[in-house]
Structure formats: structure tokens, C-alpha cells
MMTF fields as JSON, N, C-alpha, C and O atoms, coordinates in Angstrom:
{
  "mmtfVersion": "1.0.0",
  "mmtfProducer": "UNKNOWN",
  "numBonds": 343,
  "numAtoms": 344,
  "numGroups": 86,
  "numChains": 1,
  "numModels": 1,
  "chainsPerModel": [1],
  "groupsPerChain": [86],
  "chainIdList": ["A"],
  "bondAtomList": [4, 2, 8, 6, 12, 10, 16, 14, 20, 18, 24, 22, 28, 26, 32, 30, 36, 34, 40, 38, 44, 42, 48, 46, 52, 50, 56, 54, 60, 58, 64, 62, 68, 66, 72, 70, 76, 74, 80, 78, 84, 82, 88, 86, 92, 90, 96, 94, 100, 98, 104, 102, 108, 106, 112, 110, 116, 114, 120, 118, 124, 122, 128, 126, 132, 130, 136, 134, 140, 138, 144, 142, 148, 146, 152, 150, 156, 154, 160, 158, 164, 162, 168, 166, 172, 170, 176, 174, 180, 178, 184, 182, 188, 186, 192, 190, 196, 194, 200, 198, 204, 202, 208, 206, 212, 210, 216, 214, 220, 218, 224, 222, 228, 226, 232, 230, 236, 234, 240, 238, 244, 242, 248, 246, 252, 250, 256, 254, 260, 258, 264, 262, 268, 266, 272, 270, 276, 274, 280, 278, 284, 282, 288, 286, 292, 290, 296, 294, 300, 298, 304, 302, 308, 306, 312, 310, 316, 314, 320, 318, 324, 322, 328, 326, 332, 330, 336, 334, 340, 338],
  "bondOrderList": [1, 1, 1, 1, 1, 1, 1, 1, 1, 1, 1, 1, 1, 1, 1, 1, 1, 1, 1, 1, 1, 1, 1, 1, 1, 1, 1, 1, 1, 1, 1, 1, 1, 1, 1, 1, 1, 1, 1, 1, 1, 1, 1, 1, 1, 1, 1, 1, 1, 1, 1, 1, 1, 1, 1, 1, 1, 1, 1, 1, 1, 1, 1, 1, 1, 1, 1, 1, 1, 1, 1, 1, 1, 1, 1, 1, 1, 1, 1, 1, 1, 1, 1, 1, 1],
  "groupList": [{"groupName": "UNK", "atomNameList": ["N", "CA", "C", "O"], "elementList": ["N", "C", "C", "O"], "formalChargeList": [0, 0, 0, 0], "bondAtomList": [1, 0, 2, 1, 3, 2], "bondOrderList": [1, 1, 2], "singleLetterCode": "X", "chemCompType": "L-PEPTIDE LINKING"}],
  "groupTypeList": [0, 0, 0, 0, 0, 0, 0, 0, 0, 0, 0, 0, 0, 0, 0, 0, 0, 0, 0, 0, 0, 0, 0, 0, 0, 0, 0, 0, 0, 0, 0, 0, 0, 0, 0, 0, 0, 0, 0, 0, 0, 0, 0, 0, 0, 0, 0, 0, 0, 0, 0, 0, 0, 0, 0, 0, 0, 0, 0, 0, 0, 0, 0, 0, 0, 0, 0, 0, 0, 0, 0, 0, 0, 0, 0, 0, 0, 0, 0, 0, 0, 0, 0, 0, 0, 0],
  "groupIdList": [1, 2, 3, 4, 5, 6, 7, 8, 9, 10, 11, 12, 13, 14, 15, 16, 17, 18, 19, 20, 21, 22, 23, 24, 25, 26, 27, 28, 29, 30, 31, 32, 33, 34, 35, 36, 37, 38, 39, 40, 41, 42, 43, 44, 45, 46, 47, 48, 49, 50, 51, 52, 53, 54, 55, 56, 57, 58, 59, 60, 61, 62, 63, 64, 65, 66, 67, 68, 69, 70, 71, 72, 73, 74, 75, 76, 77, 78, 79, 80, 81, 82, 83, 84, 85, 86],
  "secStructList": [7, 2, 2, 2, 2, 2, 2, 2, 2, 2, 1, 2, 2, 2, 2, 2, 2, 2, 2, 2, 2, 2, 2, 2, 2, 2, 2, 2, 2, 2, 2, 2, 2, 2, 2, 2, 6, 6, 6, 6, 1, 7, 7, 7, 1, 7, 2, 2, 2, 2, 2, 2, 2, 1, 7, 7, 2, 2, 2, 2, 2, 2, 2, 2, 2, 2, 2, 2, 2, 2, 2, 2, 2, 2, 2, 2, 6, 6, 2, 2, 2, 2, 2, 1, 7, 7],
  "xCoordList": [-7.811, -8.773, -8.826, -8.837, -8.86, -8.688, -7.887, -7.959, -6.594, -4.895, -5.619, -5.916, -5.654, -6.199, -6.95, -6.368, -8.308, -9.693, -8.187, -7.881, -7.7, -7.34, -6.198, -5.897, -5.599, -4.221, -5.78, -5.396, -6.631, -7.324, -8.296, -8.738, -8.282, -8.906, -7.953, -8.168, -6.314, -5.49, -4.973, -4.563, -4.928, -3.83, -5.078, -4.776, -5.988, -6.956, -6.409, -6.415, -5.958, -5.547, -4.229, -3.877, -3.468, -2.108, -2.428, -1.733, -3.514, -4.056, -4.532, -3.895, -5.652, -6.312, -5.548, -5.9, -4.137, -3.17, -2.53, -2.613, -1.933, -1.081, -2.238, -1.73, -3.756, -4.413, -4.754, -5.139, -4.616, -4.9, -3.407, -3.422, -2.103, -1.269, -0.921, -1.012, -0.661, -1.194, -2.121, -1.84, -3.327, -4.593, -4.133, -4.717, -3.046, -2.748, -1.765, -1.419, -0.856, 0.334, -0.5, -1.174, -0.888, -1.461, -2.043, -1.83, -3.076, -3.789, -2.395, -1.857, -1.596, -0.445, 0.404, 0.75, 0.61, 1.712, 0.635, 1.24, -0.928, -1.697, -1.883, -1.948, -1.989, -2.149, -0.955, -1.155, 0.188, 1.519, 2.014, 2.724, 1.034, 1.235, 0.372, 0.71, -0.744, -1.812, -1.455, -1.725, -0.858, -0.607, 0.334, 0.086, 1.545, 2.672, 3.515, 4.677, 3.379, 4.348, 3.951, 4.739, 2.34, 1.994, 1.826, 1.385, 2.321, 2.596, 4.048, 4.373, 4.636, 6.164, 6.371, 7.163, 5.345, 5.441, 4.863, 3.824, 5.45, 4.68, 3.599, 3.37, 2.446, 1.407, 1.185, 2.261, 0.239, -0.42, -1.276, -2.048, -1.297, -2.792, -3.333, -4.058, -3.522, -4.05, -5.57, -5.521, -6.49, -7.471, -7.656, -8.009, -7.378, -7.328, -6.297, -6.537, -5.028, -4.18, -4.254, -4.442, -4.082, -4.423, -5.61, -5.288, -6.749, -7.378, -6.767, -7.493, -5.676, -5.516, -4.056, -3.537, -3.562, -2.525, -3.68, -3.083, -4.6, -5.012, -5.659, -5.949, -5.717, -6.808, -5.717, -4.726, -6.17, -5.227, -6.121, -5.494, -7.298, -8.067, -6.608, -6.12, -6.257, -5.419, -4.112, -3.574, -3.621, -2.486, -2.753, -2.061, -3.578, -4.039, -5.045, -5.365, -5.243, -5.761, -5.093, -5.442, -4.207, -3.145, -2.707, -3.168, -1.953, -1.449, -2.626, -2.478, -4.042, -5.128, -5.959, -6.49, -5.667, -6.06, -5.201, -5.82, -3.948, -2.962, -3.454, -3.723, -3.754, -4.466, -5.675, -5.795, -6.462, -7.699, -7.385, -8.364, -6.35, -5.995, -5.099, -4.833, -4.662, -4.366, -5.095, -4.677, -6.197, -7.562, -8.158, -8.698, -8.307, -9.249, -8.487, -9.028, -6.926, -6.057, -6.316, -6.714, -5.824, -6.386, -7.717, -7.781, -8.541, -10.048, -10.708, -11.696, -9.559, -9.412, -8.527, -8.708, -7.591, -7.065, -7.433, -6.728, -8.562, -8.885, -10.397, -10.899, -10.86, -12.018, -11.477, -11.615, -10.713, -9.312, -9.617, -10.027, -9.18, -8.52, -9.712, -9.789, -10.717, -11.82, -12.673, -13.43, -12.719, -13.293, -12.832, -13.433, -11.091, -10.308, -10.237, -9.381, -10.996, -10.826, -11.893, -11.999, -13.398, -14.536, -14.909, -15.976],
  "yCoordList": [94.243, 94.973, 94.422, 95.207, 93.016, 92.662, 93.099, 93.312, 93.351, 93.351, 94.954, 95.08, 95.753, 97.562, 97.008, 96.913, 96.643, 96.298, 95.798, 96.629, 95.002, 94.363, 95.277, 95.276, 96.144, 97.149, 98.448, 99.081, 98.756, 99.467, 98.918, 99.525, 97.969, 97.793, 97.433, 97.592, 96.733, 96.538, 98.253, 98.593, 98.818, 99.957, 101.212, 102.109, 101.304, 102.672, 103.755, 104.475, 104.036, 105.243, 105.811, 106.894, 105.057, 104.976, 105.273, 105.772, 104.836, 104.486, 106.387, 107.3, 106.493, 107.781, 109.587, 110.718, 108.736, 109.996, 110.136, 111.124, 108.833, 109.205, 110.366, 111.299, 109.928, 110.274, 111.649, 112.464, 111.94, 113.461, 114.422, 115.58, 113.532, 114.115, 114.343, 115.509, 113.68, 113.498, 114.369, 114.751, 114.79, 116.021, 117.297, 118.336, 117.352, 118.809, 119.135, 120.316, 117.963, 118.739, 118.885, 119.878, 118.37, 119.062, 120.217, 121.189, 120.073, 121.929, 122.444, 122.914, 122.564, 123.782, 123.824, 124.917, 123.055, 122.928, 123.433, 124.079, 123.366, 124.318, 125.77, 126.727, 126.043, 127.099, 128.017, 129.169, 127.417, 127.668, 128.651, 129.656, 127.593, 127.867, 129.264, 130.337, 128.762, 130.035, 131.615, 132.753, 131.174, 132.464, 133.203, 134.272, 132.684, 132.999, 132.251, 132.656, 131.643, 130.99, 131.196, 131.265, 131.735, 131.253, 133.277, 133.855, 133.749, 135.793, 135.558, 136.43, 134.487, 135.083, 134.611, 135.05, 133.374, 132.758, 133.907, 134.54, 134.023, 134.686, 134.119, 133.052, 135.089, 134.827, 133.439, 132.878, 132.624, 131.387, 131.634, 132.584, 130.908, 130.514, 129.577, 129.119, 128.786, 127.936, 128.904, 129.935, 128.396, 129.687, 129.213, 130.035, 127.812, 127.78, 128.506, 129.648, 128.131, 128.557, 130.404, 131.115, 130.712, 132.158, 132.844, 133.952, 132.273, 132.809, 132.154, 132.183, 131.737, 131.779, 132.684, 133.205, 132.73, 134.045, 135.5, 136.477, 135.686, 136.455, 137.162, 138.328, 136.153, 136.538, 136.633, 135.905, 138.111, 137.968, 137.612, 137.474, 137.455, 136.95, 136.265, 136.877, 135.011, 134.229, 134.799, 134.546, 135.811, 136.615, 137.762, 138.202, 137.787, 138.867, 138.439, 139.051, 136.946, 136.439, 136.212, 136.758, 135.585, 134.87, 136.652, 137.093, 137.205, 138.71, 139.251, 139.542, 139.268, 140.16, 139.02, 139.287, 137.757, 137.121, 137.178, 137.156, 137.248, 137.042, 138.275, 137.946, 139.794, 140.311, 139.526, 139.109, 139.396, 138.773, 136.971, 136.24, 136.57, 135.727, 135.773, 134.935, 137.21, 137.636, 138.452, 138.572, 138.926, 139.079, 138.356, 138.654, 136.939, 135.961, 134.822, 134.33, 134.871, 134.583, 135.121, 134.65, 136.701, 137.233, 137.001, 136.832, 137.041, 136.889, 135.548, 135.289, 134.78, 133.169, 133.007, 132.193, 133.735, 133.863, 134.721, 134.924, 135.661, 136.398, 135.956, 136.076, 135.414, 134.282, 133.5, 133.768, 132.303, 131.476, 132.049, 131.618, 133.175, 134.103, 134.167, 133.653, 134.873, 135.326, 134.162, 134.515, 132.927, 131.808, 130.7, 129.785, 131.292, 130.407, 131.622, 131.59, 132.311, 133.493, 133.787, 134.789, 133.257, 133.418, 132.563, 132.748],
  "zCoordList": [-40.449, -39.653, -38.236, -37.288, -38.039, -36.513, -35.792, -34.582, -36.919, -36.139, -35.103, -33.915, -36.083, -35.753, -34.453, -33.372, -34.647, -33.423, -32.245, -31.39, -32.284, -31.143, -30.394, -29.2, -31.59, -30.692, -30.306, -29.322, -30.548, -30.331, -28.722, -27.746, -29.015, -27.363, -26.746, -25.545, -27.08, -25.525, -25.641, -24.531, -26.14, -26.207, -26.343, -27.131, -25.878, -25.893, -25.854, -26.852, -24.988, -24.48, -24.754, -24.286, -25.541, -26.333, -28.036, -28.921, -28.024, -29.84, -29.758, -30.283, -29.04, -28.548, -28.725, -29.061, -28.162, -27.236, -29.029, -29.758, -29.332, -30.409, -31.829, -32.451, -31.997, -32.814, -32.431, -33.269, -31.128, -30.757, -31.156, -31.572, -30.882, -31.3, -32.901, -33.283, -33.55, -34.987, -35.644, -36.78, -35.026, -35.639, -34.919, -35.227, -33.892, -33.763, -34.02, -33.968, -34.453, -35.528, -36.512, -36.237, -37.682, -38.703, -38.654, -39.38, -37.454, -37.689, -37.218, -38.221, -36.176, -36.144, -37.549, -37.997, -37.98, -39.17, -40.247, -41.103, -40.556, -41.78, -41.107, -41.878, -39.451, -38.832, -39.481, -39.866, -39.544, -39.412, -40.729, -40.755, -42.227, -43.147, -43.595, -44.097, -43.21, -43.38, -42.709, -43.091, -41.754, -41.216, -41.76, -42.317, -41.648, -42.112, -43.158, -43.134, -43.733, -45.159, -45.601, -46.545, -46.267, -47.42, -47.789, -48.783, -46.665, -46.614, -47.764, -48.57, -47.65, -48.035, -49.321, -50.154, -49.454, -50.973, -52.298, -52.114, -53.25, -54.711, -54.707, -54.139, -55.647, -56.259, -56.282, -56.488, -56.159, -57.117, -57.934, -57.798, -58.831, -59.722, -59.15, -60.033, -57.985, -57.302, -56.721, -56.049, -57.08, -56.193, -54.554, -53.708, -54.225, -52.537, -52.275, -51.884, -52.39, -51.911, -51.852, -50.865, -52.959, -53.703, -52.354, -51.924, -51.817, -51.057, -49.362, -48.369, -49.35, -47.908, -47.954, -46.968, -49.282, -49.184, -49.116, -48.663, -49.337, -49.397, -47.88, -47.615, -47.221, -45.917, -45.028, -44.962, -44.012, -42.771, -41.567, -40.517, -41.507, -40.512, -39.343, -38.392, -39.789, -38.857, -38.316, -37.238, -39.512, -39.088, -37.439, -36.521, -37.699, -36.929, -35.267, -34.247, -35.868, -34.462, -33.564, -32.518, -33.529, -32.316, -31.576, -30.523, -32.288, -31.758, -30.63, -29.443, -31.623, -30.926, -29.458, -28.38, -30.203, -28.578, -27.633, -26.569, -27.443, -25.994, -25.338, -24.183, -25.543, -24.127, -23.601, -22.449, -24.5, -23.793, -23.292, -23.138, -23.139, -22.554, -21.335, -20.473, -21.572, -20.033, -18.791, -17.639, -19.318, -18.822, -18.305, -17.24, -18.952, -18.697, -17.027, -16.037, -17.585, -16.363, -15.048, -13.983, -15.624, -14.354, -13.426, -12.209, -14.206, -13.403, -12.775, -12.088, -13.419, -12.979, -11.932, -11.027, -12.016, -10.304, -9.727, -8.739, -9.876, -8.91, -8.303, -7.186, -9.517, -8.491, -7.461, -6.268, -8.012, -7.077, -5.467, -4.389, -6.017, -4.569, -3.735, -2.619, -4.365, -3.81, -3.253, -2.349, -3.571, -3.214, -2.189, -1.626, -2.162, -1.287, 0.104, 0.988, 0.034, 1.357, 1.401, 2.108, 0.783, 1.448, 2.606, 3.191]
}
């Protein structure tokens, strides 16, 4: 436990970076599964699994957010604009 405490206070921001990288591969790699692998696998008798083959909620998010993320661009450079020429 010291060894951890002591790479955790010389190395903060190294300890930090690697643990942020680490928790967003996992959600992309369960994002990954939920969305799409678990469409192509057969049936389970598993009932988690069984209910995330079942839901398209996530299938259907990523597709339906990129307009409204090109909306939101836009109006972020068009404030930009509007604020750098007032």
C-alpha cells in the first residue's frame, strides 16, 4: 500500500491520465458490445445479457446524435464569430 501512496503522489498526473484511460476503454469496448455485438450474437439464456440484446436505445443513439452535434458546432462558431466582430 505505501509502494501505490508514494507512485500516487510522485506520479499524479501520470497515475490520473493512465486511470482515465483505462475507464474509457472499458465503457467504449461495453458501448461497443451493447450496441453492436451483442445484435449479431444468438439468443442467450443469460437475462442481462438477453436484455441488452434486446434494447436498441444505444443502437440508435450515436446515429441520431451526430446532427445535433452538428448544430451545436455550428452555433458555437457562430457565436465565435459574432463575439469576435462585436
Amino acid at each position: 500500500m505505501l509502494a501505490l501512496r508514494e507512485f500516487v503522489d510522485s506520479n499524479g498526473r501520470v497515475f490520473w491520465g493512465w486511470l482515465f484511460l483505462i475507464i474509457g476503454s472499458f465503457s467504449f469496448v461495453f458501448f461497443l458490445y451493447a450496441a453492436v455485438i451483442s445484435k449479431l450474437l444468438p439468443p442467450s439464456d443469460n437475462a442481462v445479457i438477453q436484455a441488452i440484446q434486446n434494447d436498441w436505445y444505444y443502437c440508435f443513439l450515436v446515429p441520431l446524435t451526430l446532427p445535433i452535434l452538428f448544430v451545436a458546432v455550428y452555433f458555437h462558431w457562430l457565436s465565435m464569430k459574432l463575439f469576435k466582430h462585436a
